[in-house]
Structures are given as structure tokens and as C-alpha cells.
N, C-alpha and C positions, 0 to 999 in steps of 0.2 A: 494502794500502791505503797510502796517503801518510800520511808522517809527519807530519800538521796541527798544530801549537801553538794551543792553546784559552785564551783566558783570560777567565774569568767574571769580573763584578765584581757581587759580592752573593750573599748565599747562602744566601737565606730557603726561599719556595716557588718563584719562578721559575728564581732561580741553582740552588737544590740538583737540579731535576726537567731543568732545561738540561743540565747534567755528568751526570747518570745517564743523559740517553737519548742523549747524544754518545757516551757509554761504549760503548752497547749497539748504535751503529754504526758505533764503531771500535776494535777494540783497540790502536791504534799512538797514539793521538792519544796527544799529552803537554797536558794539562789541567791548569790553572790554578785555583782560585778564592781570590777575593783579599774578606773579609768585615771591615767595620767593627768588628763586635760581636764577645764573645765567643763566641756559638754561631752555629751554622748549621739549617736547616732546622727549626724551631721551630712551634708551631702560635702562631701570630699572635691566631687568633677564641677560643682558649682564653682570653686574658690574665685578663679579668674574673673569670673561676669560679678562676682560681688565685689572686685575691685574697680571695675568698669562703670559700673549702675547699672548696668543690665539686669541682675539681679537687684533691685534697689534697696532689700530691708537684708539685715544680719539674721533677722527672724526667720526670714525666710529659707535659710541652710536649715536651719533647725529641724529634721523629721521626726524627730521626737526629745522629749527629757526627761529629765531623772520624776520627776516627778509623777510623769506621764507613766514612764514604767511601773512607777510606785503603784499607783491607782489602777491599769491596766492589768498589766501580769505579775503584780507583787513582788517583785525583784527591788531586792535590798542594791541600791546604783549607790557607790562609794566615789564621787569625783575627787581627783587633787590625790589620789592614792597609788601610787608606784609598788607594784611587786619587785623587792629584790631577789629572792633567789625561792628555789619550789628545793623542799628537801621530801623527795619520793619515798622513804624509806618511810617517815612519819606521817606522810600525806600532810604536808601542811605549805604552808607559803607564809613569806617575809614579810612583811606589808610595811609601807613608808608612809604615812600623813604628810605630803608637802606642805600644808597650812598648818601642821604644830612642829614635826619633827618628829614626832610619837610613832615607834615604834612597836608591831603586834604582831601575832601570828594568826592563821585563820587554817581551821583544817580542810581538808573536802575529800568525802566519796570521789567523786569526777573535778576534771578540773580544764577548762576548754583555753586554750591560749590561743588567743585574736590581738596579738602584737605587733599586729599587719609591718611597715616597711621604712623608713627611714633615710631621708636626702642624702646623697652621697654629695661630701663635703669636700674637695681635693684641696690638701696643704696649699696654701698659697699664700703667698706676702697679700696683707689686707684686706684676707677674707671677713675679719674680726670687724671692720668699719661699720659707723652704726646706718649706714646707706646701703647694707648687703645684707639679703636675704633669700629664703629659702621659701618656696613655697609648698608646702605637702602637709601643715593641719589649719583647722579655724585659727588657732590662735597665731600663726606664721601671718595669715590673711588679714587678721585684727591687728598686727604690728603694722604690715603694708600699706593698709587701709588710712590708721594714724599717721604714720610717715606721711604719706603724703597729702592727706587734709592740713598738716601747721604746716607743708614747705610749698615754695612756690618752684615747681621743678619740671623742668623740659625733657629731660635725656635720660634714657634709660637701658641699659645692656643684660640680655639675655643670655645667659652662656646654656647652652643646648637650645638641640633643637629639635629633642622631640613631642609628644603629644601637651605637658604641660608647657614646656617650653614656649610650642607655639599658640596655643592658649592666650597664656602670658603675653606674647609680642602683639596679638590680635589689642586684646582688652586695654595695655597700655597705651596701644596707636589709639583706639576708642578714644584715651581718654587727652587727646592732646600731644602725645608724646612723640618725640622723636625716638625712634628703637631700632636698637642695633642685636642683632643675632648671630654669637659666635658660636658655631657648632664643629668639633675636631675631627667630626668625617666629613667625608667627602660629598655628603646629599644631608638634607634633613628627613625628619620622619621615619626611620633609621626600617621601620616593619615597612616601607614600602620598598619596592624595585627600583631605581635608581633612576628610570626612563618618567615614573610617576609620579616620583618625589621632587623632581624636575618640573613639571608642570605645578606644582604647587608653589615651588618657591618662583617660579616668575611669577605667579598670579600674585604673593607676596609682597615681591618688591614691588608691583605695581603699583600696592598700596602704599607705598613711602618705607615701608621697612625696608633696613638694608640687611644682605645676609653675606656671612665670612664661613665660607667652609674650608675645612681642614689647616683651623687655626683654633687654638686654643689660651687659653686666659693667662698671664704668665705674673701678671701682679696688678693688684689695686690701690691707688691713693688718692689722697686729697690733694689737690695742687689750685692753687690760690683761689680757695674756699669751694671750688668747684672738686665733684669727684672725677677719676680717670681712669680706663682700664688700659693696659698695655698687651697685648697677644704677642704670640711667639714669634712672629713677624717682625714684631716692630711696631704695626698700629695701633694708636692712639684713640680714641675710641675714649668723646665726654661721657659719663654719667653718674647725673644725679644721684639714680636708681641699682644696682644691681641685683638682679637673680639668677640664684645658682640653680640649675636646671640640668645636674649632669645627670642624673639615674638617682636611681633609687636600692636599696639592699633590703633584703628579708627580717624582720626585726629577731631576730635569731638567738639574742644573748643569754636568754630567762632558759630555753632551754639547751643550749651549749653546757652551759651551765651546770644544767641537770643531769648531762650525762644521755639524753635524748638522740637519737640517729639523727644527722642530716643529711640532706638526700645530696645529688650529683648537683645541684643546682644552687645550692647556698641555702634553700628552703630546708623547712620541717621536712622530712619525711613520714609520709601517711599513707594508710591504705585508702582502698574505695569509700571508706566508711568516716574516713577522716580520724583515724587513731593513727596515735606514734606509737612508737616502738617499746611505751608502758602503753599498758589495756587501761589503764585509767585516765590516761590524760591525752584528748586532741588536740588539733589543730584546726585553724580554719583562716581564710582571709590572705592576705600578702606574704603572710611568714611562711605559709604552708607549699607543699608542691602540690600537682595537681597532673593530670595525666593530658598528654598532647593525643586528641585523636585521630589525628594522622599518621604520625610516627610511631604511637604505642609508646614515647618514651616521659620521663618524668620534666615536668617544664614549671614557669612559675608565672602567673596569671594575675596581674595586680590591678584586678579592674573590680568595680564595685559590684558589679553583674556576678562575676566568680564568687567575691566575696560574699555575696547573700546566698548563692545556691551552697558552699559550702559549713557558713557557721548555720543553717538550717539543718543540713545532715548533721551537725556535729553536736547543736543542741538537742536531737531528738534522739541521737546514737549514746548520748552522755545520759541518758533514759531508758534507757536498752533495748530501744528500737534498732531497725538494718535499714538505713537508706542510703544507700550508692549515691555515691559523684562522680558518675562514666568517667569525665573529663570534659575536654574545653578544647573549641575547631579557632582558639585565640580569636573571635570576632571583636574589631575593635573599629570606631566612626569615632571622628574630629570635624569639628568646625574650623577653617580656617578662611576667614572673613566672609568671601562669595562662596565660598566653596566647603560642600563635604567630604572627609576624604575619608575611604572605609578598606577593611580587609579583612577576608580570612581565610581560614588553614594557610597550608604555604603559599611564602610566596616564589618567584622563579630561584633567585637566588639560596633560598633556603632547600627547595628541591636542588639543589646541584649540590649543597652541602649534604644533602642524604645519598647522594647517589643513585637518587634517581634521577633518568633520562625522560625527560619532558614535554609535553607540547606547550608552545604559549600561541594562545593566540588573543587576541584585540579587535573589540566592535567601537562604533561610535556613532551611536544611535542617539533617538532624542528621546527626554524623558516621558513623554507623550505624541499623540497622532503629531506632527508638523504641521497639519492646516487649521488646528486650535488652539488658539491664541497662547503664547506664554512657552511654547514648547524651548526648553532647553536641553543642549547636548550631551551626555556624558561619556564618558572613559572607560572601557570595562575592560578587564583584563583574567585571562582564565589561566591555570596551570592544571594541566594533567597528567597522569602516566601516559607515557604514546606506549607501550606497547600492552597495558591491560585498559585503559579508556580512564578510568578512575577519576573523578574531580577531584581534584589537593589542593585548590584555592581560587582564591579570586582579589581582585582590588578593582575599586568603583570610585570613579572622583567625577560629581559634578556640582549643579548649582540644587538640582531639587530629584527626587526621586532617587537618590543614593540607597538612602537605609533600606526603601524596599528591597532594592535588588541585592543589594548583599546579606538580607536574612537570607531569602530564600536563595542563593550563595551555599550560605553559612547549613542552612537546612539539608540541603544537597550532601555536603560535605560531613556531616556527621551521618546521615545516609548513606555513604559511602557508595553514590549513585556515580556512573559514569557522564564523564560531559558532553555526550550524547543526548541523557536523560531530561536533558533541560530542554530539549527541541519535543518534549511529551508531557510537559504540565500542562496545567489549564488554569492558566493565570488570568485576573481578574480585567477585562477589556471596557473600555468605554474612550472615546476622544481625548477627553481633560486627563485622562489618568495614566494611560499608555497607547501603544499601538495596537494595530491589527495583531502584529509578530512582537509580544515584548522584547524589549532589550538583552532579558537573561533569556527567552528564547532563540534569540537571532548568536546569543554564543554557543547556545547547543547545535543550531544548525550549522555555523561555522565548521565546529568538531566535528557532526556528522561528515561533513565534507571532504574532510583528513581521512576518516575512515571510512568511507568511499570509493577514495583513491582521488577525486575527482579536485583537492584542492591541497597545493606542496608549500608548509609555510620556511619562510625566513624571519628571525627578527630581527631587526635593528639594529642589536650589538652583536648578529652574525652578520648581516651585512658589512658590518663598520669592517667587522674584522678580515672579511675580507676583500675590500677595498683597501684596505692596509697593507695588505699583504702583497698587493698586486696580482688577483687573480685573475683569467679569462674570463670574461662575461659581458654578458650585453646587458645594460639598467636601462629599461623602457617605460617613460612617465607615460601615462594613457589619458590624463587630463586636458586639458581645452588649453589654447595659449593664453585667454583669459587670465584664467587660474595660476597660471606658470607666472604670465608676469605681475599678477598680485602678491605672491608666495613666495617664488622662484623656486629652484628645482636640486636636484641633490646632483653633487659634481659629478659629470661624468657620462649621464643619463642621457639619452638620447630620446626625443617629443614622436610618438605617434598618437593622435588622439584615437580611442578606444573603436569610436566609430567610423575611422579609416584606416583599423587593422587589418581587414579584410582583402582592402585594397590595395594597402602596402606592406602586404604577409613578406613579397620578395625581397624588404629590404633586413630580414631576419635571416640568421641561418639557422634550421633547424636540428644541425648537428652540434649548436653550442649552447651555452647555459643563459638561459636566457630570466632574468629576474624582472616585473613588472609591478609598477605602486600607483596608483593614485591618490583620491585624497584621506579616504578611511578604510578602502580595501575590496567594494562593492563592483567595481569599474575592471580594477585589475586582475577579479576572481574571473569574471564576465571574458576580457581578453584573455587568461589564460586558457580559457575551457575553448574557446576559438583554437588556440594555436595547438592545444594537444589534439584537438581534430583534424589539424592539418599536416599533424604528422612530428610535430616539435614535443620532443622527447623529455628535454631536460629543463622543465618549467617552474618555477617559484614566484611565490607571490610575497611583497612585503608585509608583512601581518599588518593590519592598524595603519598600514599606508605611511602619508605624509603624516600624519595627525598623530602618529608615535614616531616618526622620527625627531629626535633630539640632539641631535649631531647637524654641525655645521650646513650651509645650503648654500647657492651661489645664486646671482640676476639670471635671470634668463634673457638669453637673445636671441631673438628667432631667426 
């Protein structure tokens, strides 16, 4: 093999998985990695639980070291060492020794940039306090971690609210804490739908966190020895603790720099292969773009998952191998306390930004049979093209059996199987594990039903909207009065229970639009298929029932 000179710059998940699989396709290269921090190859998605003691040992982040690589794959690991600037013309790079100040050059054949992503830090009076921080490397977490072993501290302010965000609010309530969540839109979890992201922050605050949406941080101080944040509002808000949790940016500056393409996204631009726009030099990991494979367009994928399938392509491409990174259906799962919350390809809202016309529909099945022991309920949510059938996504929130269903989700959708095709796997059955009709089967057969003809969805926020609007229509609960007065019922709706529709079909007209819900959707499918046999034309059912509506509800009086 040719003597190739390798030089990584970064050496988290992208840089450490680029140098093992360069190794593994060449034993001559002489290999480089040149890392900021003091360690390498770190678990990033752990940070929060090793704030907690969930994860109990700091060893424990640790997947491999410098040393480890030494002995394993012979990779020369430089920690404490900053690339300043890549001058392409000479193939060399700037290198910085933060532990002397000494400054070198270093050439390379190839040269892999794993620069992954960096905390977005918004100007603010008080950001600078030594109770503010960031959390996105070990050594942010090692700061955290110190802080609050010498202090003795109660209160703690989040500002975001998305995936580290709520991490973060999870692991600090763990540990004692009173926590406050200031997030500037309108929902947390920003990749969910607005209906789902909603059921997570009650489950939330249930726990004691409180959440502030669409308020943002406007300044931090110390006021008589305690800290304080003030949002745009006006409140006040003690804490101890602060973490900034607004986003994150593409570490992008080493090749801006260089003169390197950036793509539409703020990322590297790269092909399949993970080259930029010089044949000698990749990309991989948070800095890089990455292809969305629903939309075909270029997107930016900051999860550690991405990051190993592409600094593997880009270490073995920098070898002169061809491995493709089709792209990423953005599958992404969070813990938030009881609850899993998952998603992928699109979701509703992101289809209406494509322009495409959509179906949604919502099951709420349990994570297993119902009559053993332990079965819990979950949330499913589907998005497809209504007029080619196409799955384009999904979102699954519950307490156990989430991540299965949203691989096989995720699977679907890089398949680019229709949401039909989910009512014809042959998913793994037993009592303890699922049902008879799994959960992601029972949203296929759902879709089947749409296209059918045999089942007309509304959602939620069609509904709302047009309740708002003051449209003609009949809202028929099909549920027991039981139920109605445990729950109460949605303004406006008038009570037939499902098994005396039959009976009191007369109190319907079949020439007006008649919409029907119960409690997950099962009830109301059941009476609509009655009433379009009796002749009632303009039938709708609420997708997901009571159980997605998230809009006000009133007592019921019977």
C-alpha cells in the first residue's frame, strides 16, 4: 500500500471511528489526530447522566484513549493541540500546542476534518458568570460536575428546550434540584409536532420542572449572593446553576477559512463519499452536511449515530476506498424522565413546509398484549403522502417499547415503503412483548383504511380550526358517560354512545358533516362505518381521538 499521511483534526465520534477504519485499510498510513480537549473518543449523549450519577464514574464516558489508539490502530493522538488554519496549496496545517504555546506545521496526503459543532452562545448581559454554562464537551461536564460538588445549590435554569436541554432539566431535577425551563418557542422539543411535544411537557411538569415557553433569557446576575435570570417578560427566575441550551452551529471556521464550499445549511459540503469540494480533504461528524432521505435535500445530522457512519466512510475514502453515506431518515429517541420520546423522517409540520399534502394519522396502542402484566400505552404518530401512500415519518412517545417502534419506523422510511406496508410485516409476537396486531401494524392498517375509502381522517388542529371558524357540523362523542365525566368532552359535541348509534341514527342528519371521537379512535372508526351504511355521506373521524386532542375541553353534564 502507499505510504499515505492521514491527518485527523478532532477526535470525538467522527475523528476516532475515521482513524480506526483508515487503520483497518491500511497498515502503512502514518496517521495523525490532532484534538482540542483533553480526551478523545468520549460518549458526548452521556454528559447529563454523569452529572446526575446515573452514570457514576467519569471513566465511564471514556470509549477509548489516546493510548488505547496508540496500542490498537497506531495513530499518532496529539491531545491539547488546535489546528489553526489548513493552507491547501502546501497540504499542510497550523498546529497550536495549548500546553506550550509551540507552534508547527504538519503536512498530509489526506486530511479528514471531525470539527463536529459548537454551543451557540447569544450576547447577553451575564452570560460570563462563573454559575453559566454550556454543556456540549467532557470538559464543559467536568466544569458542571465541580461546580456543583464545592457548592451547596438548589436552583437551576435551563434556557432551551430541546434534546440536551431536556436531558439536562431531567438529570438536575435527579439530582435535587429545583429547575426552571426557558425555551423561545412556542413547544419544547422543537423535531416534534406541537400536539406531541405537548404531552411531554405535561409529563414534565408533573415532575416539578417548570417550563416558560416563548420567553427568552434577557439577562443574568447575582443579586445578594444568589444568581438570577430575568426573561423577556419580566420573570425572575432563582438560579444557582445556568445552562445555555440554545443550539448548536457546525464547527465550520478551519474550513471557511480554507476556502472550502459550505453547503445551504451552515455545514461542510460533501458528497456521498464525504469529500469537500478539495479531493484531498473530508468531512465527517457535526461540521459536515449530510443528505435528508426524504426530501433528497442537504440537512445537518448532529447525532453520534451520523457521526460514526460518516467519519467511517471518510476514513476509509481518505484510503482510496468508495463508501457511500446514502443519508439519514433524522432518527432521533430522548429520555425524558417516564417517558421515551422518538422520531423520524418528517414530521407533520415539516411536510407542509415541503409542500407536501399529507395524511396524519394517530394509534394508541399498548406496548404489549393488555392482559400481561406491565402493558403500557403509547402515542404513535404517522405522516404520509395521501396521494402516493409513501411513509415520510413518524413520532412514538411512551413509557417502554418506543425505540422498537420507531426503528422499524425509521426502516420503513428509508424503504420508502408506503404506510400501508406496515399492516404486512411480520413483526416479532409473544404477550410480554407486543400484541396480536403490533402497534406499528395497527398504523398500517389505519392507512389501509384511508385508502380504502372506508375511514375519512381530521386532526386536531383541523378540527380546532374549524371550530374557530364557526363551521356547520355535528361533534359526536361515541364514549360511555362514564368516561365523559372522568375526562369531559370537547365543547360543543354532542353524547351518543357508540352502542346506541344504531338506535339513535334519527337524531343525525345525514346530509351534514358529521365528525365522530372517542377515546383513541377505535370506537369512532366502528361508528363511522355504521353511519356511512346508513347512508351519511359526509363522515370524519378525529384521528387519535380524545387522547391527541390538546385543545381545551369542558365538564360534562349529562
Amino acid at each position: 500500500m502507499n505510504k499515505i499521511r492521514l491527518v485527523i483534526v478532532g477526535g470525538v465520534a467522527a475523528g476516532a471511528s475515521s482513524a480506526a477504519k483508515a487503520r483497518r485499510c491500511n497498515e502503512d498510513a502514518e496517521i495523525i489526530m490532532l484534538e482540542m480537549g483533553s480526551d478523545i473518543s468520549y460518549a458526548t449523549c452521556g454528559l447529563p447522566y454523569y452529572l446526575s450519577g446515573i452514570i457514576p464514574e467519569r471513566s465511564h464516558l471514556l470509549v477509548a484513549t489516546a493510548k488505547f489508539f496508540k496500542q490498537r490502530f497506531n495513530v499518532d493522538v496529539r491531545t491539547r493541540h488546535q489546528v489553526l488554519r489548513i493552507d491547501r496549496s502546501a497540504q499542510k496545517v497550523v498546529v497550536k500546542n495549548l500546553v506550550t504555546g509551540d507552534l508547527a506545521e504538519e503536512s498530509y496526503d489526506r486530511l479528514i476534518l471531525a470539527t463536529g459543532s459548537t454551543a451557540v452562545v447569544r450576547p447577553l448581559a451575564g452570560a460570563n458568570l462563573p454559575f453559566v454554562f454550556t454543556l456540549r464537551t467532557l470538559e464543559d461536564a467536568d466544569r458542571i460536575y465541580e461546580y456543583l460538588k464545592n457548592k451547596n445549590q438548589d436552583t437551576a435554569v435551563v434556557a432551551g428546550g430541546g434534546l440536551v436541554g431536556m436531558e439536562a432539566a431531567e438529570n438536575l431535577a435527579h439530582k435535587g434540584m429545583r429547575v426552571s425551563v426557558v425555551e423561545f418557542m412556542p413547544q419544547i422539543l422543537s423535531f416534534l409536532d406541537r400536539e406531541m411535544a405537548e404531552v411531554v411537557r405535561w409529563h414534565v411538569q408533573s415532575k416539578g420542572v417548570k417550563i416558560y415557553l416563548s420567553e427568552k433569557l434577557r439577562l443574568i446576575e447575582k443579586k445578594d449572593g444568589r444568581g438570577l435570570v430575568r426573561t423577556d417578560t419580566g420573570r425572575d427566575l432563582p438560579a444557582d446553576l445556568v445552562i445555555m441550551s440554545v443550539g448548536i452551529r457546525p464547527g465550520t471556521k478551519l474550513a471557511k477559512d480554507a476556502g472550502l464550499q459550505i453547503g445551504v445549511t451552515g455545514g461542510i459540503a460533501t458528497d456521498e463519499f464525504m469529500q469537500t469540494s478539495d479531493p484531498n480533504i473530508f468531512a465527517a461528524g457535526d461540521c459536515a452536511e449530510g443528505i435528508n432521505l426524504v426530501t433528497g435535500k442537504p440537512g445537518l445530522f448532529p447525532m453520534g449515530s451520523a457521526a460514526n457512519k460518516q467519519g467511517r466512510a471518510a476514513g476509509a475514502n481518505a484510503m482510496g476506498r468508495r463508501i457511500a453515506v446514502k443519508g439519514f431518515t433524522g432518527t432521533v429517541i430522548v429520555k425524558v424522565f417516564d417517558l421515551a420520546v422518538a422520531k423520524t423522517g418528517l414530521s407533520e409540520k415539516e411536510a407542509v413546509s415541503e409542500g407536501i399534502s399529507s395524511l396524519v394519522t394517530y394509534v394508541h396502542p399498548a406496548d404489549h398484549a393488555d392482559y400481561y402484566p406491565g402493558a403500557k400505552g403509547l402515542r404513535i404518530k404517522t405522516i404520509s403522502d395521501r396521494s402516493s401512500g409513501r411513509l415520510l415519518g413518524a413520532q412514538v412517545i411512551g413509557q417502554k417499547g418506543v425505540d422498537k417502534r420507531i426503528d422499524v419506523m425509521a426502516t420503513a422510511v428509508y424503504n420508502r415503503m408506503n404506510a400501508d406496508d406496515l399492516l404486512q410485516l411480520d413483526l416479532a409476537y409473544a404477550p410480554p412483548y407486543s400484541s396480536a396486531r403490533d402497534p406499528v401494524v395497527v398504523a398500517g392498517a389505519v392507512s389501509q383504511n384511508f385508502r380504502t375509502g372506508d375511514w375519512n381522517p381530521i386532526t386536531p388542529a383541523e378540527l380546532r380550526d374549524k371550530m374557530e371558524r364557526g363551521d356547520d357540523f355535528v361533534l359526536v362523542d361515541v364514549r360511555t358517560a362514564k368516561e365523559l365525566k372522568k375526562t369531559g368532552i370537547i365543547p360543543g359535541a354532542v353524547h351518543i354512545p357508540v352502542d346506541e348509534l344504531r338506535d339513535r341514527i334519527g337524531e343525525l342528519h345525514p346530509g351534514k358533516e358529521t365528525i365522530l371521537y372517542c377515546a383513541v379512535g377505535l370506537r369512532s372508526y366502528v361508528g363511522s362505518r355504521i353511519l356511512a351504511m346508513k347512508g351519511f355521506e359526509n363522515i370524519k373521524v378525529l384521528t387519535g381521538s380524545i387522547a391527541s386532542w390538546t385543545y381545551p375541553i369542558e365538564l360534562y353534564r349529562s
